[in-house]
C-alpha positions as CSV (number, residue, x, y, z in Angstrom):
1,X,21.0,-31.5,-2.0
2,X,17.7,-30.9,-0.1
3,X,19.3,-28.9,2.3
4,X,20.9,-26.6,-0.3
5,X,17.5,-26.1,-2.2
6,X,16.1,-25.3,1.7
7,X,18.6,-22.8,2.3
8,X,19.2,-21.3,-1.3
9,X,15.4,-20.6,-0.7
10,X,15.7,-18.7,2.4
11,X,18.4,-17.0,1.6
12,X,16.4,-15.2,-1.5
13,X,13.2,-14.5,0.5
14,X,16.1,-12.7,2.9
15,X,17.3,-10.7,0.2
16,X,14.2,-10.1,-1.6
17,X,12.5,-9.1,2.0
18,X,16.0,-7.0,2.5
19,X,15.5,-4.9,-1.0
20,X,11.8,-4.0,-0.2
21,X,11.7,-0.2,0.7
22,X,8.6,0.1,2.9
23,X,8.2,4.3,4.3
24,X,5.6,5.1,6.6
25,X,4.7,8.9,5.8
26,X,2.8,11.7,7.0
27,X,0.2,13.3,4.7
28,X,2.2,16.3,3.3
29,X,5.2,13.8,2.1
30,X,2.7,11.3,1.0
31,X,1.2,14.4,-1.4
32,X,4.6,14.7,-2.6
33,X,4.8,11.5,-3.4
34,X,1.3,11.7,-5.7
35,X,2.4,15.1,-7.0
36,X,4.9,13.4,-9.0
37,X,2.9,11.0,-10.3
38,X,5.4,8.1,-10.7
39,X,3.4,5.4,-8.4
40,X,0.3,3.8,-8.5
41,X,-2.4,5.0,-5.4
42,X,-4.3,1.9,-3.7
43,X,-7.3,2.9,-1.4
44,X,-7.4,-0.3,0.9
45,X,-11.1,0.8,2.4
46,X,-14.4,-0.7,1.6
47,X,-17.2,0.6,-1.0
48,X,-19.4,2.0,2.2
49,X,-15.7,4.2,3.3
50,X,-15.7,5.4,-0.3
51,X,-19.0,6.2,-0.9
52,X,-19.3,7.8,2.5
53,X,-16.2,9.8,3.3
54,X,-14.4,10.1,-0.2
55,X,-11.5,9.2,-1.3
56,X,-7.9,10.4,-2.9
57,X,-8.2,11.5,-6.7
58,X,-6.7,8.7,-8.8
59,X,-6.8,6.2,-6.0
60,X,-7.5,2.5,-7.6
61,X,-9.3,0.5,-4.5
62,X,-8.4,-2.5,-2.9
63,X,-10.9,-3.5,-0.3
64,X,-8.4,-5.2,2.3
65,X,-11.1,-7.1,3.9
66,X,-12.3,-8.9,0.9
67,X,-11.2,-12.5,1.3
68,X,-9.2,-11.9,-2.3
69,X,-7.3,-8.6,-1.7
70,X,-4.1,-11.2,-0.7
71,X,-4.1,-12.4,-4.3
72,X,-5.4,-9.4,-5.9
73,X,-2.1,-7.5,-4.5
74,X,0.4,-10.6,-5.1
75,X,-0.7,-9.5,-9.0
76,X,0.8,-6.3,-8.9
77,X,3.7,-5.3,-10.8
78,X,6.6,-6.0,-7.8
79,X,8.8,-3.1,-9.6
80,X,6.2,-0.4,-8.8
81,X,5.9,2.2,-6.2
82,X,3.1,1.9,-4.5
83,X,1.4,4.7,-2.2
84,X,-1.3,3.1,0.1
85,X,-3.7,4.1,2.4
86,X,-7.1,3.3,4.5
87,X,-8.7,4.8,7.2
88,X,-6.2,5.2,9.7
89,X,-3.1,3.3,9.0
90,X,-4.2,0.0,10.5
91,X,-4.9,-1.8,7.1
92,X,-2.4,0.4,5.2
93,X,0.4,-0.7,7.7
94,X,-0.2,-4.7,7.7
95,X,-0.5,-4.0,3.7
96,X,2.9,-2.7,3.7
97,X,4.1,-5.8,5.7
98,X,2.9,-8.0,3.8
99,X,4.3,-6.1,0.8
100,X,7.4,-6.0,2.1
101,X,7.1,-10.0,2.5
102,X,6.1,-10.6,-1.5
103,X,8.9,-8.6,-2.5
104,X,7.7,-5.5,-3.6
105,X,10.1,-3.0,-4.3
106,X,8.7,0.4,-3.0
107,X,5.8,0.9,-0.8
108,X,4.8,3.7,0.8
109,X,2.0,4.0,3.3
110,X,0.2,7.1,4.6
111,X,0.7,6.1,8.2
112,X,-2.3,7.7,10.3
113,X,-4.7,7.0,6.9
114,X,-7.2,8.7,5.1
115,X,-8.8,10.8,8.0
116,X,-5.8,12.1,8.6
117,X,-5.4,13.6,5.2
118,X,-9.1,15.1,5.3
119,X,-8.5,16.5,9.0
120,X,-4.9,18.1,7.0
121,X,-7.2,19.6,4.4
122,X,-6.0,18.3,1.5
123,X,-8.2,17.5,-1.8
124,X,-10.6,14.5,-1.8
125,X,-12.9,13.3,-3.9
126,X,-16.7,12.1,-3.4
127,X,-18.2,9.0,-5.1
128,X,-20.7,10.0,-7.3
C-alpha cells in the first residue's frame, strides 16, 4: 500500500510538472503579453532596483531574495498567467523553475530582464 501512495504521488507531481507552460520571451512578445492584460506582472527585484531604475507599469513586486518570496509565490492562484521579470533573467528564470515545480499553469518570463526592456525602449515607470 505504501508503495502505491509513493508512486500515485510521483506520478501527479509528473503530471502536474508536465501541464506547467513555462515561455521564456523576448521584450516585444512579453509586451504583447501585458497589452492584453489577462495575467498578473511580478517584478522579482529588490526595493533599491525599483526605486533606482524603475520598473514595468502594473508590476506587483516580489523581492526574490527575501527569505519569504518561496512562500509568498506558493500563494498564488496556480490557474494564473504569470509574466515575470528581474534584472536580467537570472531570478526570473529560476522563478520560472520553480513555478514550473509547484504547478503553476502559465508562466512566462522576460528572459534577458528588465534592462533589457529599458535598453528596447519600452515604457517604464519611476518610484516616486
Amino acid at each position: 500500500m505504501k508503495k502505491t501512495v509513493i508512486l500515485f504521488a510521483l506520478f501527479a507531481s509528473v503530471i502536474s510538472f508536465a501541464q506547467t507552460k513555462v515561455e521564456h520571451v523576448d521584450a516585444a512578445t512579453f509586451k504583447k503579453f501585458i497589452d492584453e492584460k489577462k495575467s498578473l506582472l511580478i517584478d522579482l527585484r529588490t526595493d533599491d532596483e525599483l526605486k533606482n531604475k524603475g520598473y514595468i507599469k502594473g508590476a506587483t513586486q516580489i523581492d526574490y531574495f527575501k527569505k519569504d518570496a518561496e512562500m509568498v509565490i506558493s500563494k498564488l492562484d496556480k490557474k494564473k498567467t504569470y509574466l515575470i521579470y528581474c534584472a536580467g533573467g537570472g531570478r526570473s528564470g529560476e522563478c520560472a523553475e520553480l513555478m514550473q515545480k509547484a504547478g503553476f499553469v502559465h508562466v512566462v518570463d522576460l528572459e534577458k530582464g528588465f534592462d533589457d526592456w529599458k535598453k528596447k525602449g519600452f515604457e517604464i515607470e519611476m518610484k516616486k
